[in-house]
N, C-alpha and C positions, 0 to 999 in steps of 0.2 A: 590155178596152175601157173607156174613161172617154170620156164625153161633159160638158161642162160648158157652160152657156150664162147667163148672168148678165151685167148692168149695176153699173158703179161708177159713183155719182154725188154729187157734192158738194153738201155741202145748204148750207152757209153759214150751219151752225145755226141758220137760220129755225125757228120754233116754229110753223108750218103745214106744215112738209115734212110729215110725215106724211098730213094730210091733203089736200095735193096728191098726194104718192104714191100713196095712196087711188082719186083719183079714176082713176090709171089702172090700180087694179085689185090696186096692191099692197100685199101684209100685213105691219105688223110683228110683228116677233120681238123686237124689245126697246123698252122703253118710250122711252129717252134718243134725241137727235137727235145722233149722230155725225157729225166733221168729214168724209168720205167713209163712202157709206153702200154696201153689199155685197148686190144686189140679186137672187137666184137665181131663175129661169126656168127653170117646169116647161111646157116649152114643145112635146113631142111632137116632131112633126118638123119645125116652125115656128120651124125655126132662126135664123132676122132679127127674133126677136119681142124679143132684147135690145137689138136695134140698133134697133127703133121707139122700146121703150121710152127708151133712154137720152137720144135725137131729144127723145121729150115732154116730160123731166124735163128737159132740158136749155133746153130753150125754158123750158117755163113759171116754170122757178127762175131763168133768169138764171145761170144756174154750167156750170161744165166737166161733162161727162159719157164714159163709156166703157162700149159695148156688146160685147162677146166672146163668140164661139163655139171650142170647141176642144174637136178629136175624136182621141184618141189614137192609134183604130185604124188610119186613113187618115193620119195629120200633116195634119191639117186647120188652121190658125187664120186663125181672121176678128177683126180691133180695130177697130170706127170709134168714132173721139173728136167731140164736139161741144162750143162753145161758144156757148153762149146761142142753140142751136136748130142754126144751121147744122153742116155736117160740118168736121172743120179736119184730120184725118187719117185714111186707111184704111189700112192692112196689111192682106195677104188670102195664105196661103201653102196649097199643096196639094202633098203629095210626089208623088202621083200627077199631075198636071197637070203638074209641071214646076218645083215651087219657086214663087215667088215670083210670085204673079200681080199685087200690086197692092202700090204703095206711092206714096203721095198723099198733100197736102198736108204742113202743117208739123212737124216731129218735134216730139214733146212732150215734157216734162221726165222723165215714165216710165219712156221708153224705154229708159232707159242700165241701168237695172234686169231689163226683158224681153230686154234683147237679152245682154246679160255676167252671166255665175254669174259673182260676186267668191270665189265660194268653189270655183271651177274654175282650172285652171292648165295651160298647155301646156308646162309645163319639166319635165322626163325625172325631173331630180334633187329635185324638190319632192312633198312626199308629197298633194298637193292630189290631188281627182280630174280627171278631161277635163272639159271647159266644156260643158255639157248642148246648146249652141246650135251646136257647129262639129265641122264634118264631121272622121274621126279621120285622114284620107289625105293628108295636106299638106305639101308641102316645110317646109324650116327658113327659108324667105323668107319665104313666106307666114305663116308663125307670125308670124313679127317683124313682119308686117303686120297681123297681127288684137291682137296684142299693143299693136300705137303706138295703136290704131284704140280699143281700150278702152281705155286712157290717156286719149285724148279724151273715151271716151263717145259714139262717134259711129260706129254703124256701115256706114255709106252705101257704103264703100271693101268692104268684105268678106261685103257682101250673099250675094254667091252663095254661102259658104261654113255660111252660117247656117242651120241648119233647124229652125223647133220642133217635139221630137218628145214631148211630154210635158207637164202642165198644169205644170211648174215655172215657166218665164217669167212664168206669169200668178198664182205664188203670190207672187215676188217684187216684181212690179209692186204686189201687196195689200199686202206687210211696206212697200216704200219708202211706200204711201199710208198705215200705220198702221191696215191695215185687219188683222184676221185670216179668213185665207182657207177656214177651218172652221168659222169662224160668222157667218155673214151676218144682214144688219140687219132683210130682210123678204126675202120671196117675192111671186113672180107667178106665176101659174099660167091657163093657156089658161082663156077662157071656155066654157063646154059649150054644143053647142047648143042645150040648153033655154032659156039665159040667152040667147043670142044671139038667139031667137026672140020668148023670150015677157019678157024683160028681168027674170028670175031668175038668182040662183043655187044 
């Protein structure tokens, strides 16, 4: 089982990210201000605490943000993106539910990354492996359908066929951001209640 819950946020190299970052609680791990910064939430079972987070950084810097939850052992994933505070897109997928619970507002430039392994292939003859995102039981139509559909980058047409079952999508959305997705820029971590009490940590 993998659970992974962390915020991507663009800092805009401002030389106070940090210390805005800060003030909601989060720690650097390196001293530089990275173009998208890899933000890990130790979050218990306070699974929407990257989707706050990304909310705040996102308002208070003025920049793009993306909050992620993603549970291996159910095919869980949650994305909500923001810009300058407001939400601009959610994906929300549960195998057990049913697939596809939610897909809102505007696709992002991301997406063409989370949604197509380029390093997957549905041709018989090509030593690629299967696309980590599409179901293995599909006619030869539907191939040539998810096939024109990543041509575009756009996969709105073969939704249904898409499932994320693995944190890969969200490793790839890191490489297309130039982030590397085994070394995040800070951490967040739940308040305890003694801090929430008596305003320590």
């Amino acid at each position: 089982m993998s659970t992974w819950v962390a915020a991507v946020v663009e800092t805009a190299g401002r030389a106070d990210f940090w210390e805005i970052a800060r003030n909601h609680g989060v720690q650097a791990t390196i001293a530089d201000v990275p173009k998208y910064a890899l933000i890990e939430c130790d979050a218990g079972f306070d699974f929407q605490a990257s989707v706050r987070l990304a909310e705040a950084l996102s308002r208070d810097l003025g920049t793009t943000s993306l909050g992620f939850v993603v549970q291996t052992n159910a095919d869980v994933h949650e994305l909500h993106a923001f810009s300058s505070g407001p939400a601009v897109r959610r994906l929300a997928y549960s195998r057990d539910s049913g697939g596809w619970l939610q897909v809102e507002g505007t696709a992002q430039p991301w997406e063409r990354a989370y949604f197509f392994d380029e390093a997957g292939s549905t041709k018989t003859d090509d030593s690629g492996r299967w696309p980590d995102m599409l179901w293995d039981d599909l006619s030869d139509e539907d191939l040539a359908r998810y096939e024109a559909a990543k041509a575009a980058g756009d996969p709105a047409t073969v939704m249904d066929w898409m499932h994320p079952s693995s944190t890969a999508p969200m490793h790839r959305v890191c490489g297309f951001l130039g982030i590397h997705a085994d070394r995040p820029a800070g951490s967040w971590r739940k308040p305890s209640l003694w801090s929430r009490v008596f305003g320590r940590g």
